[in-house]
C-alpha positions in Angstrom: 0.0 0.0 0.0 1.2 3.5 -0.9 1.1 6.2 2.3 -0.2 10.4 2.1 2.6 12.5 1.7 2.8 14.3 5.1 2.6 18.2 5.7 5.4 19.8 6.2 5.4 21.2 9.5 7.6 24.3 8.8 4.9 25.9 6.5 2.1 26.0 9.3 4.0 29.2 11.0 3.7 30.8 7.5 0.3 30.1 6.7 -1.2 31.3 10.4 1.0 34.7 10.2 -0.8 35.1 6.2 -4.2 33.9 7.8 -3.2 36.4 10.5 -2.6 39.6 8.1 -5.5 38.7 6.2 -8.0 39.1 8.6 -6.2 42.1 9.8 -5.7 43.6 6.7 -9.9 42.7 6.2 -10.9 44.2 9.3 -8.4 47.0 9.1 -10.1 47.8 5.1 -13.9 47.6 6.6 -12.9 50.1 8.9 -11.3 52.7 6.2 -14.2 52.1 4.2 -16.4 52.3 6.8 -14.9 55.3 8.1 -14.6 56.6 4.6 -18.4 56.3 4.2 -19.0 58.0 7.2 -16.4 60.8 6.5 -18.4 61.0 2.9 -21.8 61.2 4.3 -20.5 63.8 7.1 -18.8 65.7 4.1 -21.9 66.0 1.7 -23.8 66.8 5.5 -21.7 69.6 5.6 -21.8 70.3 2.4 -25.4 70.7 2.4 -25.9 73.3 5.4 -23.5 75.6 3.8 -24.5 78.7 2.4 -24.7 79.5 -0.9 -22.0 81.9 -2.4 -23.7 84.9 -2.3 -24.8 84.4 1.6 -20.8 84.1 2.5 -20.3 87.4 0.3 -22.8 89.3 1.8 -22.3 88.4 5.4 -19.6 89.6 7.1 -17.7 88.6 10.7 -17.5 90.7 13.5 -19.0 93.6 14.3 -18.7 97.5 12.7 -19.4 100.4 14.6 -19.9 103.7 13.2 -19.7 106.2 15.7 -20.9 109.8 14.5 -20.5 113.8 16.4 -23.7 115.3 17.5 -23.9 116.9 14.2 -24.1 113.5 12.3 -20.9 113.4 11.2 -18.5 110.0 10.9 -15.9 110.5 13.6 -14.4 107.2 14.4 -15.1 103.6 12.5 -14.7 100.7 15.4 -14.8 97.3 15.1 -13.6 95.0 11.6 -13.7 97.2 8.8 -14.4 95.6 5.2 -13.5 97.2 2.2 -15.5 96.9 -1.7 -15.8 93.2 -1.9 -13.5 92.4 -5.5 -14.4 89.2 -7.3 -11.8 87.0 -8.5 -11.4 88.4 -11.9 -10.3 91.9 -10.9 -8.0 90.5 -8.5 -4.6 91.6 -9.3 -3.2 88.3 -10.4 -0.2 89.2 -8.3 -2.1 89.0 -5.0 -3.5 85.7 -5.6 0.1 84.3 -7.3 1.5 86.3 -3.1 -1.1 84.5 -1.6 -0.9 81.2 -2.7 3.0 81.0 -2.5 2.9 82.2 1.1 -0.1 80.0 2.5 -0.3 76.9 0.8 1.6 76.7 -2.4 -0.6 73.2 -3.0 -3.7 74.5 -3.3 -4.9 74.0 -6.8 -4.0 70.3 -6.5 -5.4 69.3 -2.8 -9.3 68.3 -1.8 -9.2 70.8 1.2 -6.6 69.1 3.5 -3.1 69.1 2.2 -2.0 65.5 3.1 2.0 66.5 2.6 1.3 69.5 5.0 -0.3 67.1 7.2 2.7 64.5 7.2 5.2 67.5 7.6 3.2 69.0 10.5 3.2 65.2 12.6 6.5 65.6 12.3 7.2 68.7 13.6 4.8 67.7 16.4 6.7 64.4 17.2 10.4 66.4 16.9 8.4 68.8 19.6 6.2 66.8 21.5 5.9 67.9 25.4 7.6 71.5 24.5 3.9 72.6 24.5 4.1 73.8 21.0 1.1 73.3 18.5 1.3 71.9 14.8 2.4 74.5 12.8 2.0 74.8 8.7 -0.9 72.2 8.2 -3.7 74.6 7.6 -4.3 75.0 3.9 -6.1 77.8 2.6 -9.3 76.3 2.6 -9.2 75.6 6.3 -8.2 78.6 7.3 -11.9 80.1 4.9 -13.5 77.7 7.4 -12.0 78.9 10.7 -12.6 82.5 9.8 -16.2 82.2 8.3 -17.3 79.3 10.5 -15.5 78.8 13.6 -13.2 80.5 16.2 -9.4 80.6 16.7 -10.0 78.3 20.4 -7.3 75.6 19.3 -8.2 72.1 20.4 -8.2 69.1 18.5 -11.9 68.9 17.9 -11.6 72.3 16.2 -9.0 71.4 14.3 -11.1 68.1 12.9 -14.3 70.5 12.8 -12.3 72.2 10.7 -10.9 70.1 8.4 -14.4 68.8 7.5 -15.7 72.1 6.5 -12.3 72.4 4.5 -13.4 69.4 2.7 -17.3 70.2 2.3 -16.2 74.0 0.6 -13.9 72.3 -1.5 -16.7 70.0 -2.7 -19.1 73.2 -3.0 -17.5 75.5 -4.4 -14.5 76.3 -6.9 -11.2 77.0 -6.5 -11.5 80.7 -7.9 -14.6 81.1 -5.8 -12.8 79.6 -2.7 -9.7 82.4 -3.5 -12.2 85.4 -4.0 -13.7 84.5 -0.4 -10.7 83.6 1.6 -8.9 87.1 -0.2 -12.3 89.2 0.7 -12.6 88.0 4.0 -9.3 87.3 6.0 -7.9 89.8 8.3 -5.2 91.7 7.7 -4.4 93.6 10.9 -5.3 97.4 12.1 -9.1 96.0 11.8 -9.0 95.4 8.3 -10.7 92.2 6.6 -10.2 91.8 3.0 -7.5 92.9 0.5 -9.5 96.1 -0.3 -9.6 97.4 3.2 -6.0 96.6 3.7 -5.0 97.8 0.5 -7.3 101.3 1.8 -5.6 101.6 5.3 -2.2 100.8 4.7 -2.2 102.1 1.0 -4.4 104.7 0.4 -6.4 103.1 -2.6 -8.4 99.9 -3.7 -7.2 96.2 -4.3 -7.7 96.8 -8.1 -4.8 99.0 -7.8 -2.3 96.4 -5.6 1.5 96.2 -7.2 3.2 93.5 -6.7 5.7 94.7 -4.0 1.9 96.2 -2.0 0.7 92.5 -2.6 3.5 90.5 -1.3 3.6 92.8 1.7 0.0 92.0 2.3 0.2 88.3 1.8 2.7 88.6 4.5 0.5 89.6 6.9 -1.9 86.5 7.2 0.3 84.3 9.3 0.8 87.6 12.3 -1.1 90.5 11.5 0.2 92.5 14.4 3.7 91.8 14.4 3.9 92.4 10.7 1.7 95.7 9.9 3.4 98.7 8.2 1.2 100.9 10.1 3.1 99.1 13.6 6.2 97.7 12.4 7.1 99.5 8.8 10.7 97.7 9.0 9.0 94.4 9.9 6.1 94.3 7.2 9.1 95.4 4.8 11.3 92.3 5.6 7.9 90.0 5.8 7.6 91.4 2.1 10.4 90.5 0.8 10.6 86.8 2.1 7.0 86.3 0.4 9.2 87.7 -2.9 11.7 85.2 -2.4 8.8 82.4 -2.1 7.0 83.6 -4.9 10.3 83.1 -7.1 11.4 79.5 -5.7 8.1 78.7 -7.5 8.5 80.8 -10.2 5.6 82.8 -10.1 7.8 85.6 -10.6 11.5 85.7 -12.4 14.5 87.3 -10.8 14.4 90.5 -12.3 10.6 91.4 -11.0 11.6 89.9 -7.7 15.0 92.5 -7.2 12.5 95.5 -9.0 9.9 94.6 -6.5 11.5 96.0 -3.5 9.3 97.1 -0.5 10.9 99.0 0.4 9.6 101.5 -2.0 6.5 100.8 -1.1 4.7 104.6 -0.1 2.6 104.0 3.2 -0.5 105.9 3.6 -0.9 108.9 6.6 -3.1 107.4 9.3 -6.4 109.5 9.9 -5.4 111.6 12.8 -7.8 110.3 15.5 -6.0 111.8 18.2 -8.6 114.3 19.7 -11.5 112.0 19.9 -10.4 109.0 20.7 -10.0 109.6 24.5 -14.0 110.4 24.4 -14.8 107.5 21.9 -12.9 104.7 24.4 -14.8 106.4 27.8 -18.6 106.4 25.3 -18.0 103.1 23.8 -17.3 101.3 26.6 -20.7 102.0 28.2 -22.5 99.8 24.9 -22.8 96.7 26.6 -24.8 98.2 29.0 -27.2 99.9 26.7 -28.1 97.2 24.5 -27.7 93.5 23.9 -24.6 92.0 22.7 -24.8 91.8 18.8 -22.7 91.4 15.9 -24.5 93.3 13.7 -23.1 96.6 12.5 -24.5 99.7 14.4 -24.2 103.2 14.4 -23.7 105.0 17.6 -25.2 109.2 17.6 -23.1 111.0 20.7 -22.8 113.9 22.4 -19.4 115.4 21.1 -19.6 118.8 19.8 -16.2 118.6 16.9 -15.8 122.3 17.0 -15.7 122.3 21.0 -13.4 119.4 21.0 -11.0 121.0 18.8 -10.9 123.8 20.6 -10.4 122.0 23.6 -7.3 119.7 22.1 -5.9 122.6 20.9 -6.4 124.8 24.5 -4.3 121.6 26.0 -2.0 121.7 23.9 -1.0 125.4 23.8 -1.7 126.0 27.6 -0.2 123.0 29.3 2.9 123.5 31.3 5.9 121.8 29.8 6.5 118.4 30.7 2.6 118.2 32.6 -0.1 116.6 31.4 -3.6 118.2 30.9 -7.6 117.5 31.1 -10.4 118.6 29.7 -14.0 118.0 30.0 -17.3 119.8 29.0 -20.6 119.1 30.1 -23.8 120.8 28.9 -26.7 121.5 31.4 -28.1 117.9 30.6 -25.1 116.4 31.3 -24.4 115.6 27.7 -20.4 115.4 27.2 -19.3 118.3 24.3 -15.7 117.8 24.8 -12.8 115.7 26.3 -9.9 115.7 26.2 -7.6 113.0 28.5 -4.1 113.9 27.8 -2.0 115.9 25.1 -1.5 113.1 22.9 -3.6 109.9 22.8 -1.0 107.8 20.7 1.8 108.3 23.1 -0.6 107.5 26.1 -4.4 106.2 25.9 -4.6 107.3 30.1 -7.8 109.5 30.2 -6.9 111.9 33.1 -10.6 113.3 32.4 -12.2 110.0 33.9 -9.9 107.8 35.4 -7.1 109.5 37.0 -7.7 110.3 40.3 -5.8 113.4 42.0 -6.3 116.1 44.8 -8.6 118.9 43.5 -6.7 121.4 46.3 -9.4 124.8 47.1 -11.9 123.2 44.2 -12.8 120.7 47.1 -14.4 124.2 49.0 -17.4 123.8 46.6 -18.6 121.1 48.8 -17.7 123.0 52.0 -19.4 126.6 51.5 -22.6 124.4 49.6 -23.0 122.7 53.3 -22.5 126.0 55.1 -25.2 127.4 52.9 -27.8 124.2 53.4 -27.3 124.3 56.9 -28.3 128.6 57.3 -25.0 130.7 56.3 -25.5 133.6 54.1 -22.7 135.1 51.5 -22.9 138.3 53.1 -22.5 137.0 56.6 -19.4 137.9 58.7 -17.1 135.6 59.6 -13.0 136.5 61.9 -10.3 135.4 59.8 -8.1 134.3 62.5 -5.9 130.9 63.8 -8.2 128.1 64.0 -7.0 124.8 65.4 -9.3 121.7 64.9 -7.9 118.3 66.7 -4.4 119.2 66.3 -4.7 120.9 62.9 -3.9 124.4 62.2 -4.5 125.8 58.8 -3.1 128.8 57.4 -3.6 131.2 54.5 -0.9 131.4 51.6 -0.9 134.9 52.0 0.9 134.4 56.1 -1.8 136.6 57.6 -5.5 136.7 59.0 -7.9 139.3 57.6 -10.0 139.8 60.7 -13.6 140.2 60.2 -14.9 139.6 56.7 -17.7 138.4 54.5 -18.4 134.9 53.6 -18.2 135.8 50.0 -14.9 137.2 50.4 -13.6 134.5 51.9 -14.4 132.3 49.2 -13.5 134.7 46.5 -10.3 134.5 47.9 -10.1 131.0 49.0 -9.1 131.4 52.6 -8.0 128.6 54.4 -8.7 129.1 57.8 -12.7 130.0 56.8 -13.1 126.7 54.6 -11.5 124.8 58.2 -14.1 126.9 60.5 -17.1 126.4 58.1 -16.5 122.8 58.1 -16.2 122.0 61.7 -19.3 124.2 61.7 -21.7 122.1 59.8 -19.4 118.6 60.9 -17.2 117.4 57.8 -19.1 114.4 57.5 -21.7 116.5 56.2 -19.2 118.1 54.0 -18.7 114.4 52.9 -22.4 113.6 52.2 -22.7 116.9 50.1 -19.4 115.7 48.1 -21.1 112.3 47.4 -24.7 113.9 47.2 -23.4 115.6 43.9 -21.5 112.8 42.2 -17.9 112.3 43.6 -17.2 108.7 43.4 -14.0 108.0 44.8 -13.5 107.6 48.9 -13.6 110.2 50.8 -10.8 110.4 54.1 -13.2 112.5 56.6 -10.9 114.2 58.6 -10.4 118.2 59.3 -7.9 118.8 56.3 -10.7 116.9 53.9 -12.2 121.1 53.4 -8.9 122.2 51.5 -9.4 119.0 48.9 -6.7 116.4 50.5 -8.8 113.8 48.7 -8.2 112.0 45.3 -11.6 112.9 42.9 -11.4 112.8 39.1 -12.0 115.6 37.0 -14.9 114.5 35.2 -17.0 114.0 38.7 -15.6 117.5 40.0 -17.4 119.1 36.6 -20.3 116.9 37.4 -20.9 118.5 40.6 -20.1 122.1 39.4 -23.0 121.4 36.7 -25.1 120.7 39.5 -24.7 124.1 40.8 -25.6 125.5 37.2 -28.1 123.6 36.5 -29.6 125.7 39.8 -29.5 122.1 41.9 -30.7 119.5 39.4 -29.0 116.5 39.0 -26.5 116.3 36.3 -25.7 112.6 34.9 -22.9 113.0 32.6 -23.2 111.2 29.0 -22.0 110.3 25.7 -24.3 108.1 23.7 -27.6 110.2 22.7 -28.7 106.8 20.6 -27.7 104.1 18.7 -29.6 102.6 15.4 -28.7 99.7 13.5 -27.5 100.5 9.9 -30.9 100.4 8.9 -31.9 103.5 10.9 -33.9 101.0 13.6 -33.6 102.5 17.0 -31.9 100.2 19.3 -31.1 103.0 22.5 -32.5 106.4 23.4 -31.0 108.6 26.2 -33.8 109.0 28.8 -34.4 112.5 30.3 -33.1 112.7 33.7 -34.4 116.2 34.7 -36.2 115.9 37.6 -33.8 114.8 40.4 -33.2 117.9 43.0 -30.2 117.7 44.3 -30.2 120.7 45.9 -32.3 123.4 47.1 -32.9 126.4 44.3 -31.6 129.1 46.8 -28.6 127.2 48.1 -27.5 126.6 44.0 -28.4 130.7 43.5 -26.3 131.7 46.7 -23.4 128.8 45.5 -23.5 130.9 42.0 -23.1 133.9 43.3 -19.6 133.0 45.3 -18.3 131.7 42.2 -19.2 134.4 40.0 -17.4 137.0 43.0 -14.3 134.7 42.4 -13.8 135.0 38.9 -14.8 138.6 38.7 -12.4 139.8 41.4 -10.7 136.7 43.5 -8.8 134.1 42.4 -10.1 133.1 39.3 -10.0 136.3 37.6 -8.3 134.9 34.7 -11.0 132.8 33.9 -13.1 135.6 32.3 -14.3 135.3 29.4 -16.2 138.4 28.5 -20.1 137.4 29.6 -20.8 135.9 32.8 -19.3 133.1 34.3 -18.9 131.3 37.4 -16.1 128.8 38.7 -13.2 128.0 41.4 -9.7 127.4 41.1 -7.9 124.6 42.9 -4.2 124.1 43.8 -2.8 121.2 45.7 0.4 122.2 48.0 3.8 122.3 46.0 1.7 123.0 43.1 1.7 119.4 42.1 -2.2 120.1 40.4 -3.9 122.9 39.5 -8.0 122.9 38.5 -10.1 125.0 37.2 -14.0 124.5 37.1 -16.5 127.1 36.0 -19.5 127.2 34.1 -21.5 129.9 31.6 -24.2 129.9 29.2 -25.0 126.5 29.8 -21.8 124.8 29.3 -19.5 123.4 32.4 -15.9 122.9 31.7 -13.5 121.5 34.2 -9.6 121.6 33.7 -6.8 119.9 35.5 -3.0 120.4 34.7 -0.4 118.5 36.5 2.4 115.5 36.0 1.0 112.0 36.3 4.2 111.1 39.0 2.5 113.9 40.9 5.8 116.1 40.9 5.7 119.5 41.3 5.2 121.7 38.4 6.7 124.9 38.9 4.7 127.8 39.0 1.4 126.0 38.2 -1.6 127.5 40.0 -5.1 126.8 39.4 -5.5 130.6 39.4 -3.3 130.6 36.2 -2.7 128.0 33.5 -5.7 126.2 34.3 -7.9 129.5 34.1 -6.2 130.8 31.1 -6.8 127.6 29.6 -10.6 127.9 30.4 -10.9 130.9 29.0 -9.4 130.4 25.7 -11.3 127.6 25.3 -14.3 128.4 26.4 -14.7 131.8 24.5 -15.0 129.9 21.4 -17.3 127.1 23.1 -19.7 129.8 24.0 -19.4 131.8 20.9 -22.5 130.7 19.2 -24.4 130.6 22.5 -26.7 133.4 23.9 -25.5 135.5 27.2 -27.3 133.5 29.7 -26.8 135.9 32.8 -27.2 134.8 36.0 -29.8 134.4 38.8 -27.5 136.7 41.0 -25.6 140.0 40.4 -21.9 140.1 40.9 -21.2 141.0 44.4 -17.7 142.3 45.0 -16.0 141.3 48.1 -14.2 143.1 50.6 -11.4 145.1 49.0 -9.0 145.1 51.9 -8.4 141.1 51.3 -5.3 140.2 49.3 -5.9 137.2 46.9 -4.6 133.9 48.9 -2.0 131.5 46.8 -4.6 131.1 43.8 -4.2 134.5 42.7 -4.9 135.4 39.2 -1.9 136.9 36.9 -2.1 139.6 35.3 -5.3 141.9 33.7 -7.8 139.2 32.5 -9.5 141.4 30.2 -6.7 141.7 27.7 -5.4 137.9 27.9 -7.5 136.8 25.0 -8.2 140.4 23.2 -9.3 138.6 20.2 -12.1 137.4 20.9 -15.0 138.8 23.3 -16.9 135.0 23.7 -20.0 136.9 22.6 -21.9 136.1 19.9 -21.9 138.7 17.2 -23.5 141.8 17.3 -24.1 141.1 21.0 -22.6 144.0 23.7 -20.3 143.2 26.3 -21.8 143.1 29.5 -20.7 145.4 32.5 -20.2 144.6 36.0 -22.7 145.9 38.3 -21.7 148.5 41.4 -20.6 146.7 44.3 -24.3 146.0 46.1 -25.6 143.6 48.6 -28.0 140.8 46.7 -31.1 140.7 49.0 -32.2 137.1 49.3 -35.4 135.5 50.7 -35.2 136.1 54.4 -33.2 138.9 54.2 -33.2 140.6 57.3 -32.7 136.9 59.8 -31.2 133.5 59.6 -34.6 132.2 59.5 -33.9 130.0 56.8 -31.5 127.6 59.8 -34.8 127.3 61.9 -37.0 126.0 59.5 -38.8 129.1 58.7 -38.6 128.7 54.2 -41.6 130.4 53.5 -40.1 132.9 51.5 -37.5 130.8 49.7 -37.8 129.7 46.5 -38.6 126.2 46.2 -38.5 123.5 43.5 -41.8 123.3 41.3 -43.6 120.4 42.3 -46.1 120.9 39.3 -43.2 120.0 37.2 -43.8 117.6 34.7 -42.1 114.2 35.2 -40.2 112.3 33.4 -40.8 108.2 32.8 -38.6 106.4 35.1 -36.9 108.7 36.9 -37.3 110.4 40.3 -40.7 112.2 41.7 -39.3 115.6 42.0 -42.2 116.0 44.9 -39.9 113.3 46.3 -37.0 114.8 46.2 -38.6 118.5 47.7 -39.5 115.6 50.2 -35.6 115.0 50.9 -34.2 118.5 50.9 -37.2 118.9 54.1 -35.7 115.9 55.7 -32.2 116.9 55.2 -32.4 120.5 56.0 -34.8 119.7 59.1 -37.6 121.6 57.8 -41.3 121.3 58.6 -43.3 120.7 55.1 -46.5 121.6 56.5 -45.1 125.0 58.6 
């Protein structure tokens, strides 16, 4: 009988490891194709909730604001900023040739997702893993359309796939061309520019059409860090940037040697930035406030304010001029609504974006006193009272005048015209400096207030803009003043979105305290410290100087407008020779005679009262004859005569003849109308009558 050939046992290893790789390699297939199935249903998915081409032209990122003067005109543009949109065919060839050689130089061959760039950027990541770097150099043009249209910059792996899937659903969509003319139309370039038209505007000065290739190849440059490599920022940087997308552009001859050496950027003429400068301290303190006005949105808005551009030049160029050298300078305007004409924060808003106007926070020196002598007033004193000017010692503290001497027996209005010391220290242990305090924060100061003796001569920090505030107060004859920038906001389809309410109502102070207030101010420009705040109609105000002459203030107000200065270094060092009584004055009144100049004469409730003559001015003196400071101009309107001051007399005041007024006897002030008519949502100005009873102790019904 013949045997079976036996198996050879060597080949059994051989045929299990085949078996082996062929169910691997069969499992290992299913689950590409699987996954390939799934990736192509996700793709076409995708694919199918995109937006047409025209939606993605028409629909910008990000959110443009438009922020206009009082008068309607353009004064800042905030937010992205898009130029014309250019279809592909009047694309400088050029720009997209730049483009394509900086960002993904495979672009007209890949499906979205450039698998070389992919395999180059694993290995970067495995030469760097646990530096905590991410993957640079895999994102092709494509994805990057995605991120910017559809996503956000957040890196994290699920973005990056997100990502990558919308790369490959445009691709499937749309063409190349088409995929070009949105990427080029919508990326950002830097300095809030999206699209190579508005880049080609901001840093050029004309429209993509125009681009030469030097302009292009700086632009294409700026994709990968718009900050680090705009012209506007970093001229030398955006120049070298340039020239390495040149040298890119030639290693795949897109361009030949010659056009890459005559193509220098060099040459490249940079357009002048829009000078800004004066409104942008008001624009940052306004815009700031949206959020709290209306609900968060991206679409484009236009916001109406309160800046007056002819005041705010004035003002810029007041700080300017006036400002001692190597101090800084503030400005602010409010009219009698509170509505903001003018600020200025500092002499040059490139150089330093600090707004002294609204966040610096420094003494205010003898300005503080408007607080003190409106307490003294509430609680029963009269201007024409008399009062020793004499030591005065309060716990340990002994005040003295600038001037070394007491004046002896004098008027209350002198002493403020003249800004004594010792009176502001006896007036406020009078009527308790707490309640010197409550008046302070009853009128809008907002920053902590140290209650202690010296508190009357201004030993604590305020900021201008609260300080002008309080002032308006006082002209506004006691009714609250809420300072503001934004009158409305509309969408770019006119809609409204915001109105400014009327806030007219709140009494803040009693009618006759604000008339007696106004008539010390308007004795201490006329004749006492403040002379040199005159501005040829009448006007009312206080200087302020803080010891060593580290700041000087100025606050005053006329026909309708209050404008508050401040001069002084922000290390707080001494500034030689500044004086509220004298730069800050001056400054007002150069400014203020053109702020007023189209304004009536609005004269006051009170004549001038001149104070006793046998006073010498205290350390806020003014300099010099006021009257011919500013001889050009008169701050009247036209055609209107300058006013005269009236003979020295007495003002005679309800409850003339006793200091009735302190024991509740007001039946012959003047009180607020409660027949007023009210406003929606604010206070009940019967309320607030209500108050000032309660606060002044008086007896409603006696």
């Amino acid at each position: 009988m013949s045997s079976k050939p036996s198996k050879n046992p060597q080949n059994r290893p051989q045929r299990k490891a085949l078996r082996l790789v062929l169910i691997v390699g069969g499992i290992l297939a299913t689950i590409i194709l699987v996954l390939a199935v799934l990736l192509g249903i996700a793709v076409y998915t995708t694919k199918s909730s995109l937006p047409d081409f025209d939606k993605l032209k028409a629909s910008p990122n990000g959110q443009t604001i438009r922020v206009h003067s009082n008068d309607g005109t353009v004064i800042v543009n905030m937010g992205p900023g898009y130029g014309r949109w250019i279809p592909y065919n009047d694309i400088p060839k050029s720009m997209t040739q730049a483009m394509i050689a900086t960002e993904d130089r495979r672009f007209r061959y890949h499906i979205g997702v450039d698998p070389v760039g992919v395999m180059r950027a694993v290995g970067v990541a495995i030469i760097h893993h646990g530096q905590g770097k991410r993957w640079q150099g895999a994102s092709t043009i494509t994805q990057q359309l995605a991120r910017n249209v559809f996503l956000t910059n957040n890196y994290s792996f699920a973005r990056k796939a997100r990502e990558a899937l919308l790369a490959l659903a445009i691709e499937q969509k749309f063409t190349k061309n088409q995929i070009l003319e949105l990427y080029l139309n919508r990326v950002y370039f830097g300095g809030g520019a999206y699209g190579i038209d508005a880049a080609s505007r901001k840093f050029y000065g004309h429209p993509a059409t125009q681009l030469s290739l030097p302009e292009a190849a700086i632009i294409a440059g700026l994709v990968k860090a718009p900050s680090n490599y705009s012209p506007t920022a970093d001229p030398e940087a955006a120049v070298s940037r340039g020239r390495v997308v040149l040298g890119l552009m030639a290693e795949q001859h897109l361009i030949n040697p010659t056009e890459q050496i005559n193509a220098d950027p060099q040459n490249v003429a940079l357009s002048a930035e829009p000078h800004q400068n004066g409104v942008r301290y008001f624009t940052d303190w306004a815009l700031a406030q949206l959020d709290s006005l209306i609900e968060p949105s991206t679409e484009p808005i236009d916001v109406w304010t309160t800046l007056d551009l002819g005041m705010q030049r004035a003002a810029d160029t007041t700080i300017q001029d006036s400002t001692p050298k190597g101090a800084q300078g503030a400005l602010v305007t409010l009219d009698s609504d509170g509505a903001v004409r003018a600020m200025v924060g500092g002499r040059d808003y490139v150089s330093s974006i600090y707004n002294r106007a609204t966040q610096a926070t420094r003494q205010p020196g003898s300005s503080f006193k408007l607080f003190v002598y409106l307490a003294a007033l509430e609680s029963g004193v009269r201007p024409d009272d008399r009062i020793v000017d004499e030591p005065v010692t309060i716990n340990g503290w002994s005040p003295r005048n600038a001037s070394r001497h007491f004046s002896g027996d004098i008027s209350i209005r002198t002493a403020f015209a003249f800004s004594l010391n010792t009176i502001a220290a006896k007036l406020g242990s009078q009527v308790g400096f707490n309640t010197v305090a409550t008046m302070a924060k009853r009128l809008g100061i907002t920053t902590p207030i140290d209650v202690v003796p010296s508190m009357v001569l201004g030993t604590s920090d305020v900021r201008l803009i609260d300080m002008t505030r309080a002032f308006a107060v006082v002209a506004r004859k006691g009714i609250a003043v809420t300072p503001y920038g934004i009158s409305r906001i509309t969408t770019s389809y006119g809609k409204l979105l915001y109105q400014h309410p009327d806030n007219s109502d709140q009494v803040l102070l009693a009618p006759w305290v604000a008339a007696e207030m106004t008539d010390l101010l308007q004795t201490a420009v006329a004749t006492g410290t403040a002379r040199a705040a005159q501005i040829g109609r009448p006007v009312a105000g206080k200087t302020g100087t803080t010891s060593s002459s580290h700041d000087g203030w100025f606050i005053g107000f006329s026909s309708g407008l209050t404008t508050g200065v401040w001069m002084g270094r922000d290390d707080s060092k001494p500034v030689p020779g500044l004086s509220g009584g004298h730069a800050p004055a001056m400054a007002f009144s150069k400014y203020m005679r053109v702020a007023v100049a189209d304004r009536p004469v609005v004269p006051f409730d009170t004549q001038v009262t001149l104070p006793d003559s046998q006073v010498e001015p205290d350390d806020e003196t003014y300099f010099g004859d006021a009257a011919a400071i500013h001889p050009a101009t008169s701050g009247l309107p036209a055609d209107t005569p300058a006013p005269t001051l009236p003979p020295a007399v007495t003002e005679k005041h309800a409850g003339d003849a006793d200091d009735n007024r302190s024991k509740g006897n007001e039946k012959s002030a003047t009180k607020p109308d409660s027949g007023k008519e009210k406003s929606t949502g604010h206070a009940d100005p019967a309320l607030d009558k209500n108050w000032l009873d309660n606060v002044l102790g008086h007896n409603p019904e006696g």
